[in-house]
N, C-alpha and C positions, 0 to 999 in steps of 0.2 A: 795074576789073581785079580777080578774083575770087583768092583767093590758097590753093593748094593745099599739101598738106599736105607736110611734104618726106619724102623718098623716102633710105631707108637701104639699106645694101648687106644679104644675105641670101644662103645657101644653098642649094641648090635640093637638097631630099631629104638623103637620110642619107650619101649618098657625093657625095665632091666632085664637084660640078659645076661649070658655068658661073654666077657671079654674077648675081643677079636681082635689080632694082633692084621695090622693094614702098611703096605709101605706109605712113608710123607712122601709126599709132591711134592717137587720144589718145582716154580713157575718156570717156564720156558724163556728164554732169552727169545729175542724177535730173530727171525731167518736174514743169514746174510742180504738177500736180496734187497730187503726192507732197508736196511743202513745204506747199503749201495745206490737205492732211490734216495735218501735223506741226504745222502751227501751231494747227489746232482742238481738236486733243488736249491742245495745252498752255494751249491757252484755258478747256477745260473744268476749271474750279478750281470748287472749294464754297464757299459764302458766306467759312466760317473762312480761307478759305487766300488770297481777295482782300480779308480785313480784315487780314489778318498779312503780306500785300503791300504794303496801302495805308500803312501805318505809316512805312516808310522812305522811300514815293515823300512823304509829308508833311514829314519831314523834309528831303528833298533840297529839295524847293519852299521851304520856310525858309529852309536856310541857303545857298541859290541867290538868294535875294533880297536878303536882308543882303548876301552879295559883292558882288550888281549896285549895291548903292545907292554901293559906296566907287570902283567903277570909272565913269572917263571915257567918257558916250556918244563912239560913234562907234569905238573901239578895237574891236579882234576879238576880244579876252575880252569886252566887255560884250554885243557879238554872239551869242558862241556862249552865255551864259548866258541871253541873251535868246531863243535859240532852244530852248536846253535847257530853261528855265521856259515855256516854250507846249507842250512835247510831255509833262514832267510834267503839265501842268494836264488835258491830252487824256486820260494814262492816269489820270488820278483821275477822269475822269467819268465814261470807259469802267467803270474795277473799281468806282465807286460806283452804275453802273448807272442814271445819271440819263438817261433816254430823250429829255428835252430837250436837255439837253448835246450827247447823242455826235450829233445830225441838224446842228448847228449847225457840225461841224466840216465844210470842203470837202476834199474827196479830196487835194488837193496838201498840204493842211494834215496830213495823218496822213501822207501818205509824203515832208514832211520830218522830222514826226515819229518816222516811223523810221528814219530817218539820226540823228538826232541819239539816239536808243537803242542804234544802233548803236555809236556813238560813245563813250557814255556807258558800255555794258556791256565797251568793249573796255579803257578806261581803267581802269576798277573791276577787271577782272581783273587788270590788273599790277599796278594797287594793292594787291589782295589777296594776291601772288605775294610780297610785301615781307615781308608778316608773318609769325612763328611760327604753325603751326594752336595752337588753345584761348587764344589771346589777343585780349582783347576787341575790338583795333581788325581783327581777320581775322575772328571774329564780325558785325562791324558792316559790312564788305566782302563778307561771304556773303548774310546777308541782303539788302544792296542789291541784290547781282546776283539772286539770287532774284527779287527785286520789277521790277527793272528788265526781268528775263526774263519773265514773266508779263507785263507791260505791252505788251513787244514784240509777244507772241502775242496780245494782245488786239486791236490795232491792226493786226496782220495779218490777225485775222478780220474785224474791221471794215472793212477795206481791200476781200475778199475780198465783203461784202455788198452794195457800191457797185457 
């Protein structure tokens, strides 16, 4: 059963008339194609700008491993850091541009990889929403989201080559 839009009451012309019942519009979302160009635009970084990327995604892989080792497998933190450290590892091989690496990953492997950036850059913004701007720890939260947003469009374009 196909499910139709629902239908609001309306006026017919500028002088009252009789009620015409019209289905709502709801706006259209943009055409895959268009995010698929959005995301190669943000893919396209210069060497400088995916080593000044790569810097925070090194550090989130650190101190994402350290947490995993104090957490009990089988729990859902150890889980989602476990899924959060495979999708870091992905976009370091993508921004470090090892041509070994990125063939190695299978298609399901980058798009849960990009859930788990999604994930990860939604968190970081409210993290960052906590702090004063010009304070180091809202510094340290821009830059991650930075890194993590290039990451994402890297793996979008990769996604996009399969």
């Amino acid at each position: 059963m196909s499910r139709r839009a629902p239908l609001k009451l309306c006026r017919a012309g500028p002088r009252r008339g009789p009620r015409i019942l019209t289905p709502n519009v709801q706006p259209q979302q943009p055409p895959p194609r268009m995010k698929i160009q959005k995301a190669i635009r943000a893919a396209n970084r210069t060497e400088d700008e995916l080593q000044e990327a790569l810097r925070p995604i090194a550090s989130l892989i650190s101190k994402s491993e350290k947490a995993q080792q104090k957490l009990a497998p089988g729990t859902w933190q150890h889980t989602m850091l476990q899924d959060n450290l495979k999708a870091l590892h992905i976009a370091s091989a993508l921004m470090n541009k090892e041509a070994d690496d990125t063939h190695r990953f299978a298609r399901d492997d980058l798009q849960e990889a990009l859930r788990a950036f999604a994930s990860m850059i939604s968190k970081t913004g409210k993290s960052q929403a906590q702090f004063s701007p010009g304070t180091s720890q809202h510094t340290l939260q821009r830059n991650r989201l930075k890194a993590l947003r290039i990451a994402e469009a890297l793996i979008k374009v990769e996604l996009v080559k399969r």
